[in-house]
C-alpha positions as CSV (number, residue, x, y, z in Angstrom):
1,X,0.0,0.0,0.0
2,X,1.7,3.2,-0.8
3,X,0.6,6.5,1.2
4,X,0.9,10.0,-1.3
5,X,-0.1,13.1,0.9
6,X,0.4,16.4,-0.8
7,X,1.2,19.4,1.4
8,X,-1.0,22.6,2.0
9,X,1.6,24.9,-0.3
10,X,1.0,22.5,-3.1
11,X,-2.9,22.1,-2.4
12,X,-3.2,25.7,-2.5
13,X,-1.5,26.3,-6.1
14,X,-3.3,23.2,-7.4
15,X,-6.5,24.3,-10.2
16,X,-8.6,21.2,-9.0
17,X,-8.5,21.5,-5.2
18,X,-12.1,22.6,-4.7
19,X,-13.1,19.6,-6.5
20,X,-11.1,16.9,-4.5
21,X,-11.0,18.5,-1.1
22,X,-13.3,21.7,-0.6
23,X,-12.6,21.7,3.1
24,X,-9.1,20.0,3.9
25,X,-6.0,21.5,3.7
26,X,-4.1,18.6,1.9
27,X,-5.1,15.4,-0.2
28,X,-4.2,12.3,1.3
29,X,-4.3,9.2,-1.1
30,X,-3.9,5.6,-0.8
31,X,-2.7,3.0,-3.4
32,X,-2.6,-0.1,-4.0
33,X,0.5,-2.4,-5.1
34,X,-2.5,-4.2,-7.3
35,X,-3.6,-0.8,-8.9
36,X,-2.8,-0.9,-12.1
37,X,-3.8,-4.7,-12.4
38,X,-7.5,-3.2,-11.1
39,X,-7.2,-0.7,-13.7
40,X,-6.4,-3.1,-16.7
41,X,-9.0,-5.6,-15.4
42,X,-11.7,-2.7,-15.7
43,X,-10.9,-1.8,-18.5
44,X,-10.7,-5.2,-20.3
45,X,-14.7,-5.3,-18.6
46,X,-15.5,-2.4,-20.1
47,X,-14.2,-3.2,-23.8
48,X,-17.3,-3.9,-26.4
49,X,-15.9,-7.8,-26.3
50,X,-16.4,-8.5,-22.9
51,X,-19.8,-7.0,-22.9
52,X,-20.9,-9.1,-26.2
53,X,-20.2,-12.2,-24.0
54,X,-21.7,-10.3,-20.6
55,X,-25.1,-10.8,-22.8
56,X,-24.5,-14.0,-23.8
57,X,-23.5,-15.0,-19.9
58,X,-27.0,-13.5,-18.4
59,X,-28.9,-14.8,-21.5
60,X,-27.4,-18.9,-21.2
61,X,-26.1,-19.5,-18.1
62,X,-27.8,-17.2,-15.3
63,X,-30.9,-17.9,-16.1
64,X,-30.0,-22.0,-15.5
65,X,-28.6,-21.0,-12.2
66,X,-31.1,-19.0,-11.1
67,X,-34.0,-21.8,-11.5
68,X,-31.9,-24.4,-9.4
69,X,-32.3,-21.9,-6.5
70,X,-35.1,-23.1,-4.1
């Protein structure tokens, strides 16, 4: 987990502070060492692909599941 904290000179000269942090003095932000595998895998759910076969998933399969459930 890596820590990022900006400090209150930098805040203050930085355009999009009123959008991130109206009220604090600094931005404080957390990361993950698995980040950029979270930001490939939602991308890769978001592609036209993996929706096509997001259709064909809830049109074959869930429907099967969901009648076996008492």
């Amino acid at each position: 987990m890596k820590l990022h904290r900006a400090f209150q000179v930098d805040c203050r000269a930085c355009l999009f502070k009123a959008s991130w942090v109206p009220k604090a003095d600094y931005k404080q932000l957390m990361r993950s060492a698995f980040d950029d595998a979270y930001r490939r895998a939602c991308h890769r759910q978001r592609s036209p692909q993996a929706q096509d076969l997001r259709r064909i998933l809830l049109r074959t399969i869930k429907p099967v599941f969901g009648s076996l459930r008492p």
